[in-house]
N, C-alpha and C positions, 0 to 999 in steps of 0.2 A: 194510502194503505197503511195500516195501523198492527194486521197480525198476517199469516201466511195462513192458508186453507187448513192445511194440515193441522195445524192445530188451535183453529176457531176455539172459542170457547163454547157451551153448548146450544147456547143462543143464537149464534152463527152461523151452527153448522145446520142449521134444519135449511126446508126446502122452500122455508117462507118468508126465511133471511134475503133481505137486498139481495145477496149475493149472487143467489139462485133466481130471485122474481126479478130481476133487470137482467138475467143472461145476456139478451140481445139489446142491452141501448144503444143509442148510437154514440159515438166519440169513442165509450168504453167499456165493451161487453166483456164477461165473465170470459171467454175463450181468451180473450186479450190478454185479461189479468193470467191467466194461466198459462198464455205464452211466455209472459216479463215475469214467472217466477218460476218457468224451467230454464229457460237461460238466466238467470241469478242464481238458479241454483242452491241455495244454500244448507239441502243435506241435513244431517244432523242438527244444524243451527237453527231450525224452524222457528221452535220455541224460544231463542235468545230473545233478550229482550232490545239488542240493534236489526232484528229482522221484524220481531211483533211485541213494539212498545206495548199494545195494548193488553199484553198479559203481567209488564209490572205490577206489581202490591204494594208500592208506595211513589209515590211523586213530590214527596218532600224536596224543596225547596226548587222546584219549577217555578219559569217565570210566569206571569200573566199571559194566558195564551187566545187566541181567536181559532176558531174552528169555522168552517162553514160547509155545509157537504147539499149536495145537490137531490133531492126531492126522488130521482127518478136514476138512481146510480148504483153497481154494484159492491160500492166503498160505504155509500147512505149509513145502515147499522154499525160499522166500523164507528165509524166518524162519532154517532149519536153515541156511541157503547164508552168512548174513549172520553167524553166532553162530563157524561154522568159520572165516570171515575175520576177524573180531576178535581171536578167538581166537589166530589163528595172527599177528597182528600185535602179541600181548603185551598184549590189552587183558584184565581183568580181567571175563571172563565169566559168568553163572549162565546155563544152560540147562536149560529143560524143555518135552518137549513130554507135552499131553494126551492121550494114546493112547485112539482113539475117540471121540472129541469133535469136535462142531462150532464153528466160529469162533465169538467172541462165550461161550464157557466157562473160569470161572475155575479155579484148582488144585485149589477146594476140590469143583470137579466142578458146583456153581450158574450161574445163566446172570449174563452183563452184559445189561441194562437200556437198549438202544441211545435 
């Protein structure tokens, strides 16, 4: 998870966003994610950027990063939103998403073991 609900940016917050079109996947639906960010809670701090890296405006001197996000997830747009702003700030990218897959699926198409 890359930003908190609250303050999606506006791309995120429609209803065509991952976020909303995978409500019910399985391993990790939108209710989930909203359970694990009422208990974390973090209040006012929504928008910091140790809750939603993905509203940073620079990523200068990040290391080379891997992303991977799963096809059919409610993080999916997160994932992609954060890989294209890296990207586009010179940081040394790998992208891939799982096409079809639910969160919690590696590349090699196996589950992770929460």
């Amino acid at each position: 998870m890359a930003c908190h609900p609250s303050v999606f940016p506006p791309e995120l917050a429609t209803k065509d966003s991952s976020y909303y079109k995978y409500h019910d996947a399985p391993i990790l639906s939108t209710k989930s994610m909203d359970d694990f960010w009422y208990f974390y809670n973090p209040g006012k701090r929504a928008g910091e950027l140790d809750c939603s890296p993905l509203l940073a405006e620079e990523f200068k001197e990040f290391p080379p990063t891997y992303i991977s996000v799963a096809g059919c997830d409610p993080l999916r747009d997160q994932g992609i939103m954060l890989a294209k702003k890296m990207d586009a700030a010179g940081v040394n990218v790998k992208f891939e998403v799982m096409g079809g897959y639910p969160h919690g699926t590696m590349s090699d198409g196996s589950r992770l073991i929460a």
